[in-house]
N, C-alpha and C positions, 0 to 999 in steps of 0.2 A: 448608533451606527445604522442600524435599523431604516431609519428615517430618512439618513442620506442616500442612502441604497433608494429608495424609495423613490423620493425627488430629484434625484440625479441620475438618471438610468444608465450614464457613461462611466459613474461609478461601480455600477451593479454589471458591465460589462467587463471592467477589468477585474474585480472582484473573482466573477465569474471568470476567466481567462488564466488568472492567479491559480486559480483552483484547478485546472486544466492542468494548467503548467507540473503545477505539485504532483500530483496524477502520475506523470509523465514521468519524474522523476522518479516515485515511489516505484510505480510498476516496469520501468526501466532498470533501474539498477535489481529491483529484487528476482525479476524473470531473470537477468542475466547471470544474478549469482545462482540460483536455481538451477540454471540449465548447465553451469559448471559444475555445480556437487554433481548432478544427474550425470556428469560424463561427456555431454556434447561435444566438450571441445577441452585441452589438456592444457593450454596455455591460456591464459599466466598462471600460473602456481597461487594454489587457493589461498598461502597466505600471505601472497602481496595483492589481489582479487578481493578475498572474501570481505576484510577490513574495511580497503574503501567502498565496495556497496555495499555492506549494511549498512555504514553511516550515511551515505547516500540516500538509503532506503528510509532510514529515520529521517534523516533534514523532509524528504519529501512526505512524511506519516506525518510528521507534526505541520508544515507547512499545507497540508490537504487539509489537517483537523481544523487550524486558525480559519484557512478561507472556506471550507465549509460551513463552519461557523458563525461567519458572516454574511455567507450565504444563508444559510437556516433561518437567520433572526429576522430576515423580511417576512417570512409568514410560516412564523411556527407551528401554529396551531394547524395549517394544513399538510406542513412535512411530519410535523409527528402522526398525524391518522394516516401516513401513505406508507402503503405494504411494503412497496418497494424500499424509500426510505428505512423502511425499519428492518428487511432485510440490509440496505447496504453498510447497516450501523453493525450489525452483527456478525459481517462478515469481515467486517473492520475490528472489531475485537478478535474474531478467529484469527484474523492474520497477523494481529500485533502478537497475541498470546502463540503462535506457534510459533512463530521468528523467534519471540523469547525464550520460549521453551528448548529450541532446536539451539541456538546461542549459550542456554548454560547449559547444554550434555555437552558431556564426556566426546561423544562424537565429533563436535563442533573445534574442539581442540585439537584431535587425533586428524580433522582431516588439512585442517591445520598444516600440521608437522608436517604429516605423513603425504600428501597431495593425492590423497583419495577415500572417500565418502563410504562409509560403512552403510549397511541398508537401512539402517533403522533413520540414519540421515538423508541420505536419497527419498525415502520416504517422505522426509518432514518438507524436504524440497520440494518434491510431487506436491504434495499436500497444498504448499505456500504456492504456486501457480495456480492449482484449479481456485484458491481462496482469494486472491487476489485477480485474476480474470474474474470470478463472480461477481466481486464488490463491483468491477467497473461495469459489467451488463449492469445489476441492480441499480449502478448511479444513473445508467441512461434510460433506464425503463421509469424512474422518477417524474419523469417530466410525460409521459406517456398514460399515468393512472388518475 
């Protein structure tokens, strides 16, 4: 894959665009679910909302990881010595693990039902925005170190 990335740069621009795109996704749907536990806005009812972005939120987590992926394997050995890179890797785990975490409480059910967000969920909401705007500065500071 590596390789045609390499010799085909019109590849390595969709590639790259793909990976955008997924981006867009993820931190689309998951800000939006976010700013609804947090309160912003009362409509629609978090569990006809919450459902469809988080899966949203997943199609676009695993579609960023694939095309990053094929992004990285052009020149590995420089994205792994990049700070940045290795932050935006680790902010990408905080943000899958808190999704997951906040997804199996008790919380995540009740706000569910109940169509509103205990603090310790609000919280995990907070959380999932400042870690996902991180990831995306860290992706763009990438190309900058």
């Amino acid at each position: 894959m590596a390789r045609a990335l390499i010799t085909r740069p019109t590849l390595y621009i969709f590639a790259n665009a793909a990976h955008i795109l997924s981006i867009g996704v993820l931190a689309g749907s998951i800000i939006l679910l976010d700013l609804r536990i947090l309160g912003l806005f009362r409509e629609p009812r978090l569990s006809v909302l919450g459902p469809f972005l988080a899966r949203s939120a997943m199609v676009g987590v695993v579609f960023s990881i694939v095309t990053g992926f094929i992004i990285f394997s052009v020149d590995a050995v420089e994205y792994a010595a990049n700070p940045a890179f290795l932050t935006k890797l680790g902010l990408l785990v905080a943000g899958i693990a808190n999704a997951l975490a906040l997804h199996a409480s008790p919380g995540w059910r009740v706000a569910l039902d109940s169509n509103e967000a205990s603090v310790p969920t609000r919280i995990g909401a907070a959380l999932s925005i400042l870690i996902w705007i991180s990831a995306i500065v860290a992706g763009r500071w990438i190309g900058f170190i």
